[in-house]
N, C-alpha and C positions, 0 to 999 in steps of 0.2 A: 432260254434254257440257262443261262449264263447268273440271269437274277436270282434263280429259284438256286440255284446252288450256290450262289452268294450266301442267301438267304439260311442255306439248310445248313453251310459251313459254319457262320454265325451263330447257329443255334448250338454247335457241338463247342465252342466257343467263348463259356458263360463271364461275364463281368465279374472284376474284384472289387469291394469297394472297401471305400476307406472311410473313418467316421471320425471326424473332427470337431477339435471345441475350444471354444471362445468364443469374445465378444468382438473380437474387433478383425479383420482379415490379418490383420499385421502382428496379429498374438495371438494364432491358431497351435494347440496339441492336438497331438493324434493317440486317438484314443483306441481304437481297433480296427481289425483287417478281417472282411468276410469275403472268403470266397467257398466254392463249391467242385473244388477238384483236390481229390476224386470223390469226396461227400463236403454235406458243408460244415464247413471251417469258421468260428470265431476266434481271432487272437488280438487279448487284449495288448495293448502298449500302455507302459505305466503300470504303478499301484494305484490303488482305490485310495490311500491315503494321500499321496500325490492331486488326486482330481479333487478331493474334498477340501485341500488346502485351496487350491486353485480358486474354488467355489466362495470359500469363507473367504479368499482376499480380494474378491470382486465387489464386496460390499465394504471395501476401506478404500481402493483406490477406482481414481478413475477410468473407465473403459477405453483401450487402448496401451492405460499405461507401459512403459515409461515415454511412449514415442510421441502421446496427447498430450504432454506436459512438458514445458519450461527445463531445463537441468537442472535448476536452482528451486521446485519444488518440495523434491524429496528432504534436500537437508535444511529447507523452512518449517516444513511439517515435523520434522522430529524434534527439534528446538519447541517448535508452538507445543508439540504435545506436553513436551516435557515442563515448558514451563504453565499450561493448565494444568499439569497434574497436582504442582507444589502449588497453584492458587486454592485446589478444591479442597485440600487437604489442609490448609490455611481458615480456609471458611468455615471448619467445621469447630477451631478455637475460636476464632471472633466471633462465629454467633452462639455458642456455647457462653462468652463473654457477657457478649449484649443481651442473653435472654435471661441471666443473672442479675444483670441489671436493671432490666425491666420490673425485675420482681419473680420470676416464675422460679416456683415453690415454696414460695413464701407464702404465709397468712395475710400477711398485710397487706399485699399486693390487690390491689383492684382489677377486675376486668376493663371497667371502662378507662380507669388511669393508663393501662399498658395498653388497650387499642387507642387513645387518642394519641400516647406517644408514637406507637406504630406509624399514625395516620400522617402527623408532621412528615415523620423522618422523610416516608414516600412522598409529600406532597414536593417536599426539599429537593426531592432528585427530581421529578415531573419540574419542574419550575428551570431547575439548573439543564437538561440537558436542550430542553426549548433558548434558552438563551447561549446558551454554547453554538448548538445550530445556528441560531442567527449570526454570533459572531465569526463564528470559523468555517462555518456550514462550507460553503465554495473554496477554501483552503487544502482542504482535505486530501482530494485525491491528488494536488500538487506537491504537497510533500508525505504521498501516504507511507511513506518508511519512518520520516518523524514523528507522527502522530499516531502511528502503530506502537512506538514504544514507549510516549509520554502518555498514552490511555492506559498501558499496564501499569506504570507507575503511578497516576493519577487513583489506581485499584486496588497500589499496596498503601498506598495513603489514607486512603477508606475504608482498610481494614484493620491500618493502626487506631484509626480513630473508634472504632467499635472496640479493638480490645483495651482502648484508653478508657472508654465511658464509664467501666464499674468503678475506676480511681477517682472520678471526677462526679459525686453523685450531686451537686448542687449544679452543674454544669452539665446535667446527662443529655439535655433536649440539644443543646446545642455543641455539643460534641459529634451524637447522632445524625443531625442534620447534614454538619460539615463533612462528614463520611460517605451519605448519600449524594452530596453535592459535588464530592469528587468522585463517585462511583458513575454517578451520574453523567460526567463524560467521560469517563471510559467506554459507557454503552455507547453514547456517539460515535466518537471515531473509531472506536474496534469494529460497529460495524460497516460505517463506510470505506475505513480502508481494506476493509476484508473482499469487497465488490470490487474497489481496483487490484488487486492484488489477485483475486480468482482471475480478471478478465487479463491479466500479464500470464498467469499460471495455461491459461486454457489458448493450445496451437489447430484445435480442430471446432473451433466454434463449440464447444464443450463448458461452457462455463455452467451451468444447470449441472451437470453428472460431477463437477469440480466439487462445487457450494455444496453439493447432498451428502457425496463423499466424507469432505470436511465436515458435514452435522455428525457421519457416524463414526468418525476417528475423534471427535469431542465428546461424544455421547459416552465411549468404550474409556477416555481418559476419564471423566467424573466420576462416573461407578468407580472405578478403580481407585481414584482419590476421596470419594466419598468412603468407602472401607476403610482406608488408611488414615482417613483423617478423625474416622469415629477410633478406629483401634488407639491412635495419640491421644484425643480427647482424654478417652477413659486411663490413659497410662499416665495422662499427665494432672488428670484434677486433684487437686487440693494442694499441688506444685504451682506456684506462681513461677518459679525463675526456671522451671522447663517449661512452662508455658510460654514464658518469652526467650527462652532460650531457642525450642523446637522453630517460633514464628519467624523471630529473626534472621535464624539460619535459611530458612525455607525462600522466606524473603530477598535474603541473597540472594540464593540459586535462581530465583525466580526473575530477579533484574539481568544476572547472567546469562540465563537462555534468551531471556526477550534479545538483548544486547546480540547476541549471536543469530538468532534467528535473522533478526534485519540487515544484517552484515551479511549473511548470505544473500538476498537477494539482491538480482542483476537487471532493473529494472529499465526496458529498453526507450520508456518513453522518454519526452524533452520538457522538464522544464525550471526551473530559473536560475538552479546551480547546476543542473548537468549540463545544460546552455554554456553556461560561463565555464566551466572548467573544459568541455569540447573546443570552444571557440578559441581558448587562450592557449591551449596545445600545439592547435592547429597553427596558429600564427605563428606562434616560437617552429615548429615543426614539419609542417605540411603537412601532418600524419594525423590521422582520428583515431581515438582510442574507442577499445571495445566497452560494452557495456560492463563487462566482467572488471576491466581496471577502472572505472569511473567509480564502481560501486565502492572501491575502497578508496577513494579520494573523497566521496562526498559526507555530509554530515548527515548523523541520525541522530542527534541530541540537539536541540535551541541555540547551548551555547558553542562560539566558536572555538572549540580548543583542540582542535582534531590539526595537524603537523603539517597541513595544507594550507590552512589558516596562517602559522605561522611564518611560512614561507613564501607565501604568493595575496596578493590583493585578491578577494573576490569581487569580481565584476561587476556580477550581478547585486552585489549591496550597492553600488551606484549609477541603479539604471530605478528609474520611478517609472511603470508602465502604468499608463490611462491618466495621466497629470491632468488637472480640471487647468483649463482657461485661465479661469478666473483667479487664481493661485499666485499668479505670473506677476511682477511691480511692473508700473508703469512702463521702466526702460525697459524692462523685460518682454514685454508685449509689443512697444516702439520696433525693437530689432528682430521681432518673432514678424512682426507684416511688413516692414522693409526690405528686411536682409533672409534670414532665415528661410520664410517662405519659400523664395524662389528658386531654393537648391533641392527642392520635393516635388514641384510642379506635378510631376506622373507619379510620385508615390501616394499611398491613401493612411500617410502618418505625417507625423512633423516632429523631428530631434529638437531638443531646447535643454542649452548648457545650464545648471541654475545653479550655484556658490556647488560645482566639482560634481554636480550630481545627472545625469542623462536623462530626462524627461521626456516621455512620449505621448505625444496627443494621436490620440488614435481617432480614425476617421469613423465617422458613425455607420459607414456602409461598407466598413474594411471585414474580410472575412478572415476564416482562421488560418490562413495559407501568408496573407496581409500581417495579421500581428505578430505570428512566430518571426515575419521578417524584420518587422521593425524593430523587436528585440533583441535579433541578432547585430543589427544595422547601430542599435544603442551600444551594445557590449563593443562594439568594437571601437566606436567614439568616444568609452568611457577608456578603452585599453589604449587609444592615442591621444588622450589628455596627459599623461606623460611627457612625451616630445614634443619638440618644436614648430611643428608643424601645424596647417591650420588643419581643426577636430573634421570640419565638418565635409571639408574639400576631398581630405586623407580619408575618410571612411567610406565615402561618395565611391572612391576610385578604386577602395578593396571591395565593396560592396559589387561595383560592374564587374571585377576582377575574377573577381574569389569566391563568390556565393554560390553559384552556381554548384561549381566543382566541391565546395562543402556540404552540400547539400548531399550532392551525389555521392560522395567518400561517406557519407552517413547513412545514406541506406546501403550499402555494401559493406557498411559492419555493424547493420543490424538494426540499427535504429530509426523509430518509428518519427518521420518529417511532418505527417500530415497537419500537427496541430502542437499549440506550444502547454502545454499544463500550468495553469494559472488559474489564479481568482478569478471570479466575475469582476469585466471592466467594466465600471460604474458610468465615468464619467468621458463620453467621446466627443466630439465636433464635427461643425462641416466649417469649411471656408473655397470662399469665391472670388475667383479674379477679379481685379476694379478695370484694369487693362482690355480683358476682352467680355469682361462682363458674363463666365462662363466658370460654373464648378469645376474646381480642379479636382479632380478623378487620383 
Protein backbone atom coordinates (compact mmCIF):
# COMPACT_ATOMS: atom_id res chain seq x y z
CA UNK A 1 0.00 0.00 0.00
CA UNK A 2 2.84 2.08 0.91
CA UNK A 3 4.31 1.83 -2.89
CA UNK A 4 1.22 2.56 -4.84
CA UNK A 5 0.94 5.73 -2.81
CA UNK A 6 4.43 6.60 -3.28
CA UNK A 7 3.66 6.00 -6.55
CA UNK A 8 0.17 8.08 -6.96
CA UNK A 9 2.06 11.02 -4.68
CA UNK A 10 4.73 11.21 -7.53
CA UNK A 11 2.33 11.35 -10.07
CA UNK A 12 0.62 14.71 -8.50
CA UNK A 13 4.20 15.79 -8.30
CA UNK A 14 5.41 16.59 -12.06
CA UNK A 15 9.22 17.36 -12.95
CA UNK A 16 10.69 20.72 -13.77
CA UNK A 17 13.19 20.64 -16.23
CA UNK A 18 15.79 22.72 -17.27
CA UNK A 19 17.19 22.94 -20.89
CA UNK A 20 20.85 23.65 -21.38
CA UNK A 21 23.43 24.47 -23.97
CA UNK A 22 26.90 24.16 -24.85
CA UNK A 23 29.54 22.32 -25.99
CA UNK A 24 31.56 21.53 -23.37
CA UNK A 25 29.95 20.67 -19.35
CA UNK A 26 32.30 23.48 -18.22
CA UNK A 27 30.44 26.17 -20.59
CA UNK A 28 26.80 25.33 -20.11
CA UNK A 29 23.74 28.29 -20.48
CA UNK A 30 20.67 27.85 -19.50
CA UNK A 31 18.47 28.43 -21.77
CA UNK A 32 14.74 27.60 -20.36
CA UNK A 33 12.65 26.26 -17.48
CA UNK A 34 9.49 23.87 -18.21
CA UNK A 35 7.43 22.97 -15.77
CA UNK A 36 3.55 22.29 -15.54
CA UNK A 37 2.15 23.68 -12.44
CA UNK A 38 -0.61 24.71 -12.59
CA UNK A 39 -0.52 24.40 -16.70
CA UNK A 40 2.63 24.05 -18.57
CA UNK A 41 5.00 26.66 -18.38
CA UNK A 42 7.93 27.57 -20.81
CA UNK A 43 10.41 30.45 -19.54
CA UNK A 44 12.95 31.16 -21.57
CA UNK A 45 16.53 32.50 -19.81
CA UNK A 46 18.38 34.87 -22.11
CA UNK A 47 17.71 36.69 -25.40
CA UNK A 48 17.67 34.98 -28.68
CA UNK A 49 20.34 37.30 -29.66
CA UNK A 50 22.49 36.26 -26.88
CA UNK A 51 22.08 32.22 -27.96
CA UNK A 52 22.94 33.21 -31.64
CA UNK A 53 26.02 35.01 -30.54
CA UNK A 54 26.91 32.09 -28.57
CA UNK A 55 26.35 29.93 -31.69
CA UNK A 56 28.31 32.14 -34.22
CA UNK A 57 31.30 32.19 -31.62
CA UNK A 58 31.43 28.42 -31.52
CA UNK A 59 32.69 28.34 -34.93
CA UNK A 60 35.91 30.81 -34.08
CA UNK A 61 36.84 29.33 -30.92
CA UNK A 62 37.61 26.19 -29.52
CA UNK A 63 35.10 23.95 -27.58
CA UNK A 64 35.38 24.59 -24.11
CA UNK A 65 36.90 27.60 -24.47
CA UNK A 66 38.59 29.58 -22.40
CA UNK A 67 39.28 26.62 -19.94
CA UNK A 68 40.74 24.15 -23.32
CA UNK A 69 43.19 26.54 -23.95
CA UNK A 70 46.70 27.86 -22.72
CA UNK A 71 46.20 31.77 -21.31
CA UNK A 72 48.54 32.83 -23.56
CA UNK A 73 46.11 31.72 -26.62
CA UNK A 74 43.68 34.55 -26.72
CA UNK A 75 46.30 37.36 -26.95
CA UNK A 76 48.45 35.19 -29.72
CA UNK A 77 45.31 34.94 -31.77
CA UNK A 78 44.55 38.53 -31.77
CA UNK A 79 48.17 39.82 -32.74
CA UNK A 80 48.16 36.63 -35.45
CA UNK A 81 44.75 37.89 -36.73
CA UNK A 82 45.85 41.32 -36.87
CA UNK A 83 48.86 40.93 -38.46
CA UNK A 84 47.20 38.39 -41.35
CA UNK A 85 44.94 41.08 -41.90
CA UNK A 86 47.68 43.76 -42.95
CA UNK A 87 49.42 40.67 -45.06
CA UNK A 88 46.14 40.15 -47.14
CA UNK A 89 45.67 43.55 -47.66
CA UNK A 90 49.43 43.72 -48.74
CA UNK A 91 48.95 41.13 -51.34
CA UNK A 92 46.42 42.54 -53.06
CA UNK A 93 49.22 45.67 -54.09
CA UNK A 94 51.96 43.20 -54.80
CA UNK A 95 50.17 41.22 -57.00
CA UNK A 96 48.30 43.96 -58.58
CA UNK A 97 52.35 44.94 -59.14
CA UNK A 98 53.46 41.71 -60.57
CA UNK A 99 50.41 41.01 -62.79
CA UNK A 100 51.44 44.60 -64.30
CA UNK A 101 54.42 43.40 -64.86
CA UNK A 102 53.82 40.33 -66.44
CA UNK A 103 52.12 42.21 -69.06
CA UNK A 104 48.35 41.90 -68.22
CA UNK A 105 46.51 44.29 -70.31
CA UNK A 106 48.71 45.01 -72.39
CA UNK A 107 48.90 44.01 -76.31
CA UNK A 108 52.12 42.95 -76.21
CA UNK A 109 52.05 40.55 -73.69
CA UNK A 110 52.09 36.93 -74.69
CA UNK A 111 50.21 34.21 -73.15
CA UNK A 112 52.62 31.68 -73.27
CA UNK A 113 55.58 34.45 -72.22
CA UNK A 114 53.42 35.24 -68.91
CA UNK A 115 52.66 31.49 -68.17
CA UNK A 116 56.23 30.31 -68.54
CA UNK A 117 57.16 33.38 -66.23
CA UNK A 118 54.40 32.23 -63.90
CA UNK A 119 55.83 28.69 -64.17
CA UNK A 120 59.64 29.66 -63.01
CA UNK A 121 58.53 31.78 -60.27
CA UNK A 122 56.35 28.51 -58.82
CA UNK A 123 58.99 26.17 -59.76
CA UNK A 124 61.52 28.63 -57.53
CA UNK A 125 59.39 28.24 -54.33
CA UNK A 126 58.75 24.15 -54.90
CA UNK A 127 62.61 23.91 -55.11
CA UNK A 128 63.40 26.33 -52.15
CA UNK A 129 60.89 25.27 -49.53
CA UNK A 130 62.27 21.23 -50.16
CA UNK A 131 65.62 22.53 -49.39
CA UNK A 132 64.67 24.60 -46.42
CA UNK A 133 63.11 21.44 -45.05
CA UNK A 134 66.03 19.50 -45.45
CA UNK A 135 68.09 22.26 -43.90
CA UNK A 136 66.08 23.40 -40.89
CA UNK A 137 63.37 20.78 -41.23
CA UNK A 138 64.15 19.20 -37.42
CA UNK A 139 64.91 22.80 -36.13
CA UNK A 140 61.66 23.89 -36.07
CA UNK A 141 59.79 22.93 -33.37
CA UNK A 142 62.93 23.86 -31.13
CA UNK A 143 62.86 27.11 -31.62
CA UNK A 144 59.18 27.49 -32.96
CA UNK A 145 58.89 31.15 -31.45
CA UNK A 146 61.90 32.06 -33.76
CA UNK A 147 60.96 30.74 -36.90
CA UNK A 148 57.45 31.83 -36.39
CA UNK A 149 58.59 35.34 -36.85
CA UNK A 150 61.57 34.96 -39.27
CA UNK A 151 58.73 33.16 -41.77
CA UNK A 152 56.66 36.30 -41.56
CA UNK A 153 59.46 38.29 -42.31
CA UNK A 154 60.95 36.02 -44.91
CA UNK A 155 56.91 36.99 -46.53
CA UNK A 156 57.41 40.69 -46.29
CA UNK A 157 60.49 40.13 -48.23
CA UNK A 158 58.69 38.41 -51.00
CA UNK A 159 56.27 40.76 -51.19
CA UNK A 160 58.76 43.50 -51.59
CA UNK A 161 60.37 41.72 -54.10
CA UNK A 162 57.03 41.43 -56.22
CA UNK A 163 56.16 45.04 -55.76
CA UNK A 164 60.07 45.63 -56.81
CA UNK A 165 59.71 43.56 -60.16
CA UNK A 166 57.75 46.26 -62.40
CA UNK A 167 61.04 48.65 -61.63
CA UNK A 168 63.33 46.09 -62.66
CA UNK A 169 61.83 44.80 -66.06
CA UNK A 170 65.36 43.40 -67.51
CA UNK A 171 65.63 41.53 -64.09
CA UNK A 172 61.86 40.59 -63.65
CA UNK A 173 62.36 36.54 -63.78
CA UNK A 174 64.65 36.92 -61.30
CA UNK A 175 63.41 39.25 -58.94
CA UNK A 176 60.24 36.95 -59.22
CA UNK A 177 61.97 34.05 -58.36
CA UNK A 178 63.86 35.46 -55.17
CA UNK A 179 60.25 36.48 -53.89
CA UNK A 180 58.90 32.98 -54.34
CA UNK A 181 62.14 31.59 -52.82
CA UNK A 182 61.65 33.68 -49.70
CA UNK A 183 57.75 33.04 -49.73
CA UNK A 184 58.67 29.82 -49.95
CA UNK A 185 59.90 29.39 -46.48
CA UNK A 186 57.57 31.15 -45.02
CA UNK A 187 55.06 28.27 -46.00
CA UNK A 188 57.68 25.94 -44.12
CA UNK A 189 57.95 27.00 -41.04
CA UNK A 190 54.62 28.93 -40.64
CA UNK A 191 53.25 25.78 -40.94
CA UNK A 192 55.27 23.61 -38.86
CA UNK A 193 55.40 26.01 -36.06
CA UNK A 194 51.78 26.45 -36.21
CA UNK A 195 51.44 22.28 -35.26
CA UNK A 196 53.79 23.08 -32.14
CA UNK A 197 52.27 25.93 -31.16
CA UNK A 198 48.32 24.40 -31.44
CA UNK A 199 49.83 21.24 -29.62
CA UNK A 200 51.12 24.15 -26.44
CA UNK A 201 47.70 25.89 -27.17
CA UNK A 202 45.46 22.55 -26.71
CA UNK A 203 45.07 21.42 -22.53
CA UNK A 204 42.19 18.90 -23.27
CA UNK A 205 43.83 16.77 -26.05
CA UNK A 206 41.87 19.17 -28.42
CA UNK A 207 44.50 19.99 -30.95
CA UNK A 208 42.08 18.99 -34.04
CA UNK A 209 39.02 21.45 -32.82
CA UNK A 210 42.26 24.17 -32.12
CA UNK A 211 43.93 23.83 -35.88
CA UNK A 212 40.01 24.02 -37.36
CA UNK A 213 39.25 26.82 -35.31
CA UNK A 214 42.43 28.67 -36.47
CA UNK A 215 41.33 27.77 -40.45
CA UNK A 216 38.10 29.80 -39.66
CA UNK A 217 39.47 32.92 -37.59
CA UNK A 218 41.96 33.04 -40.97
CA UNK A 219 39.38 32.29 -43.30
CA UNK A 220 37.12 35.58 -41.60
CA UNK A 221 40.63 37.71 -41.54
CA UNK A 222 41.29 37.32 -45.54
CA UNK A 223 37.87 38.08 -46.77
CA UNK A 224 38.05 40.95 -44.75
CA UNK A 225 41.66 41.87 -45.99
CA UNK A 226 40.97 40.88 -49.27
CA UNK A 227 38.01 43.82 -49.33
CA UNK A 228 40.26 46.13 -47.95
CA UNK A 229 43.09 45.46 -49.78
CA UNK A 230 40.94 45.64 -53.32
CA UNK A 231 39.29 48.94 -51.79
CA UNK A 232 43.52 50.38 -51.42
CA UNK A 233 44.24 48.99 -54.68
CA UNK A 234 41.68 50.95 -56.58
CA UNK A 235 42.26 54.15 -54.18
CA UNK A 236 45.82 53.94 -54.83
CA UNK A 237 46.43 53.03 -58.68
CA UNK A 238 48.28 55.30 -60.69
CA UNK A 239 49.83 56.67 -57.16
CA UNK A 240 53.19 55.04 -57.08
CA UNK A 241 54.30 56.79 -53.43
CA UNK A 242 50.87 55.64 -51.74
CA UNK A 243 51.45 52.65 -53.12
CA UNK A 244 54.48 52.46 -51.29
CA UNK A 245 53.61 54.51 -48.80
CA UNK A 246 50.13 52.29 -47.91
CA UNK A 247 52.82 48.77 -48.19
CA UNK A 248 55.30 50.20 -46.17
CA UNK A 249 53.19 51.32 -43.47
CA UNK A 250 51.22 48.05 -43.54
CA UNK A 251 54.53 46.37 -43.45
CA UNK A 252 55.48 47.86 -40.19
CA UNK A 253 52.35 47.16 -38.47
CA UNK A 254 52.70 43.76 -39.80
CA UNK A 255 56.59 43.06 -38.14
CA UNK A 256 54.80 44.84 -34.98
CA UNK A 257 52.12 42.24 -34.41
CA UNK A 258 54.25 39.34 -35.44
CA UNK A 259 56.86 40.81 -32.71
CA UNK A 260 54.00 40.80 -30.15
CA UNK A 261 52.33 37.89 -30.96
CA UNK A 262 55.54 35.65 -30.06
CA UNK A 263 56.19 37.70 -26.98
CA UNK A 264 53.05 36.60 -25.79
CA UNK A 265 53.45 33.16 -25.75
CA UNK A 266 54.61 31.14 -22.70
CA UNK A 267 55.88 28.25 -23.94
CA UNK A 268 56.26 25.39 -21.44
CA UNK A 269 58.47 23.04 -23.08
CA UNK A 270 62.51 22.72 -22.70
CA UNK A 271 64.74 23.29 -24.94
CA UNK A 272 68.28 24.76 -25.47
CA UNK A 273 67.79 28.35 -24.22
CA UNK A 274 65.09 27.91 -21.89
CA UNK A 275 67.44 25.10 -20.58
CA UNK A 276 70.16 27.46 -20.17
CA UNK A 277 68.37 30.36 -18.78
CA UNK A 278 66.27 27.80 -15.99
CA UNK A 279 69.45 26.20 -15.11
CA UNK A 280 71.64 29.29 -14.60
CA UNK A 281 68.81 30.96 -12.24
CA UNK A 282 68.55 27.97 -10.47
CA UNK A 283 72.25 27.89 -9.57
CA UNK A 284 72.50 31.55 -8.71
CA UNK A 285 69.00 31.07 -6.92
CA UNK A 286 67.48 27.83 -5.92
CA UNK A 287 64.45 29.05 -7.34
CA UNK A 288 62.89 28.03 -11.03
CA UNK A 289 61.15 30.51 -12.89
CA UNK A 290 57.89 30.23 -14.41
CA UNK A 291 57.27 29.96 -17.94
CA UNK A 292 55.62 33.16 -18.04
CA UNK A 293 59.12 35.05 -17.02
CA UNK A 294 61.45 32.84 -19.25
CA UNK A 295 59.29 33.96 -22.18
CA UNK A 296 60.50 37.37 -21.66
CA UNK A 297 64.03 36.52 -21.15
CA UNK A 298 64.41 34.33 -24.09
CA UNK A 299 65.06 35.41 -27.76
CA UNK A 300 62.58 35.45 -30.72
CA UNK A 301 64.87 37.18 -33.39
CA UNK A 302 68.65 35.14 -34.67
CA UNK A 303 70.32 37.85 -33.46
CA UNK A 304 71.63 38.29 -29.88
CA UNK A 305 70.67 41.67 -28.81
CA UNK A 306 67.88 41.03 -26.39
CA UNK A 307 69.35 42.80 -22.60
CA UNK A 308 69.88 39.14 -21.32
CA UNK A 309 72.42 38.73 -23.78
CA UNK A 310 74.12 41.47 -22.67
CA UNK A 311 74.14 40.81 -19.24
CA UNK A 312 74.68 37.08 -18.73
CA UNK A 313 76.80 34.36 -20.97
CA UNK A 314 74.37 32.02 -22.67
CA UNK A 315 75.05 28.51 -21.78
CA UNK A 316 73.65 27.00 -24.14
CA UNK A 317 76.02 28.70 -27.15
CA UNK A 318 78.75 26.50 -25.26
CA UNK A 319 77.31 23.23 -25.14
CA UNK A 320 77.73 21.19 -28.65
CA UNK A 321 75.07 18.20 -28.28
CA UNK A 322 75.64 14.98 -30.43
CA UNK A 323 79.68 15.90 -31.04
CA UNK A 324 80.94 13.13 -33.73
CA UNK A 325 84.04 11.08 -32.37
CA UNK A 326 85.72 11.63 -35.03
CA UNK A 327 85.98 15.56 -34.63
CA UNK A 328 88.04 15.10 -31.46
CA UNK A 329 92.51 15.75 -32.13
CA UNK A 330 94.45 13.12 -31.23
CA UNK A 331 95.14 14.47 -27.45
CA UNK A 332 91.67 14.98 -27.35
CA UNK A 333 90.54 11.41 -27.79
CA UNK A 334 94.03 10.20 -25.59
CA UNK A 335 92.18 11.89 -22.59
CA UNK A 336 88.48 11.13 -23.66
CA UNK A 337 89.52 6.93 -23.20
CA UNK A 338 91.89 7.52 -20.34
CA UNK A 339 90.65 9.90 -18.16
CA UNK A 340 87.30 11.19 -19.12
CA UNK A 341 85.61 8.15 -19.69
CA UNK A 342 85.78 6.83 -16.39
CA UNK A 343 83.78 9.75 -14.58
CA UNK A 344 80.41 8.41 -16.87
CA UNK A 345 80.79 4.74 -16.36
CA UNK A 346 76.77 4.54 -15.62
CA UNK A 347 75.80 7.39 -17.63
CA UNK A 348 74.79 6.69 -21.57
CA UNK A 349 76.78 10.21 -22.49
CA UNK A 350 80.17 11.43 -22.31
CA UNK A 351 81.13 15.43 -21.50
CA UNK A 352 84.36 16.48 -23.51
CA UNK A 353 85.90 20.17 -22.79
CA UNK A 354 87.08 21.21 -26.46
CA UNK A 355 89.01 25.06 -26.79
CA UNK A 356 85.80 26.48 -23.77
CA UNK A 357 83.20 24.61 -25.69
CA UNK A 358 80.95 21.35 -23.78
CA UNK A 359 80.73 18.55 -26.20
CA UNK A 360 78.30 15.67 -25.85
CA UNK A 361 78.61 12.25 -27.17
CA UNK A 362 75.48 10.85 -26.97
CA UNK A 363 75.13 7.18 -26.45
CA UNK A 364 73.42 5.39 -29.38
CA UNK A 365 70.85 3.68 -27.14
CA UNK A 366 70.48 6.85 -24.90
CA UNK A 367 66.59 7.67 -24.78
CA UNK A 368 65.02 11.08 -24.53
CA UNK A 369 64.89 11.09 -20.68
CA UNK A 370 69.06 10.23 -21.25
CA UNK A 371 69.88 13.37 -23.43
CA UNK A 372 67.67 16.15 -21.75
CA UNK A 373 70.03 14.89 -18.98
CA UNK A 374 73.15 15.12 -20.49
CA UNK A 375 72.37 18.59 -21.65
CA UNK A 376 71.54 19.78 -18.54
CA UNK A 377 74.86 17.85 -17.03
CA UNK A 378 76.76 20.10 -20.09
CA UNK A 379 75.25 23.60 -19.10
CA UNK A 380 76.27 23.19 -15.84
CA UNK A 381 80.11 22.15 -16.93
CA UNK A 382 79.93 24.86 -19.31
CA UNK A 383 78.62 27.29 -16.04
CA UNK A 384 81.80 25.99 -13.96
CA UNK A 385 84.31 26.51 -16.47
CA UNK A 386 84.47 29.80 -14.84
CA UNK A 387 86.01 28.80 -11.37
CA UNK A 388 88.70 27.02 -10.33
CA UNK A 389 87.56 24.09 -9.83
CA UNK A 390 88.00 20.82 -11.59
CA UNK A 391 84.70 21.08 -14.60
CA UNK A 392 84.05 17.71 -14.67
CA UNK A 393 84.30 16.41 -10.75
CA UNK A 394 82.25 19.85 -9.80
CA UNK A 395 79.33 19.03 -12.23
CA UNK A 396 79.48 15.20 -11.38
CA UNK A 397 78.69 16.31 -7.62
CA UNK A 398 75.86 19.02 -8.48
CA UNK A 399 74.48 16.60 -10.96
CA UNK A 400 74.01 13.73 -7.77
CA UNK A 401 73.04 16.79 -5.85
CA UNK A 402 70.73 18.89 -7.61
CA UNK A 403 69.22 17.30 -10.53
CA UNK A 404 66.82 15.58 -9.09
CA UNK A 405 65.24 18.37 -7.02
CA UNK A 406 65.49 20.58 -10.48
CA UNK A 407 63.88 18.46 -12.15
CA UNK A 408 61.18 18.40 -9.68
CA UNK A 409 60.98 22.24 -8.98
CA UNK A 410 60.19 22.14 -12.72
CA UNK A 411 57.26 20.26 -13.03
CA UNK A 412 55.77 22.25 -10.20
CA UNK A 413 56.01 25.42 -12.23
CA UNK A 414 54.90 23.87 -15.02
CA UNK A 415 57.15 22.66 -17.13
CA UNK A 416 57.15 20.01 -19.49
CA UNK A 417 60.58 17.38 -18.38
CA UNK A 418 59.81 14.61 -20.45
CA UNK A 419 61.92 15.44 -23.31
CA UNK A 420 64.64 18.06 -24.27
CA UNK A 421 63.56 20.13 -27.86
CA UNK A 422 66.22 19.86 -30.26
CA UNK A 423 67.47 18.90 -33.60
CA UNK A 424 67.76 15.38 -34.81
CA UNK A 425 71.03 13.97 -33.11
CA UNK A 426 73.01 12.81 -36.10
CA UNK A 427 75.95 11.50 -34.89
CA UNK A 428 75.89 9.13 -31.49
CA UNK A 429 78.47 6.12 -30.20
CA UNK A 430 78.82 3.17 -28.30
CA UNK A 431 82.03 2.52 -26.18
CA UNK A 432 83.26 -0.55 -24.10
CA UNK A 433 85.26 -1.31 -21.18
CA UNK A 434 88.91 -2.88 -22.20
CA UNK A 435 88.97 -3.63 -18.19
CA UNK A 436 85.91 -5.82 -17.94
CA UNK A 437 85.31 -6.26 -21.42
CA UNK A 438 81.52 -5.04 -20.88
CA UNK A 439 79.43 -2.06 -22.58
CA UNK A 440 79.20 0.55 -20.42
CA UNK A 441 75.44 1.39 -20.09
Amino acid sequence: MEVISDVTKSQHQPLIIEEWNGSSSTKLFKTATISASPSLYVHRSGSRFNHIWRRVLQAFVPEGFPSSVTPDYVPFQVWDSLQGLSTYIRTMLSTQALLSAIGVGEKSATVIGATFQWFLRDLTGMLGSVLFTFYQGSNLDSNAKMWRLVADLMNDLGMLMDLLSPLFPSAFVFVVCLGSLSRSFTGVASGATRAALTQHFALQNNAADISAKEGSQETMATMIGMALGMLLARITTGNPLAIWFSFLSLTMFHIYANYRAVRCLALTSLNFERSSILLQHFMETDQVLSPEQVSTMEHVLPMRTTSWSSKNKLLHMRVDLGLRVSSLSHLEMRDLLHSTAALYEKASYLLVEKKGIVGVIVHKDSTATDVLQSYIHALVMANLMDGNKSVHSGSQSWMDKQYDVFLHKLKLSGWKTERLLAPSIIWRANWISEASDKKID
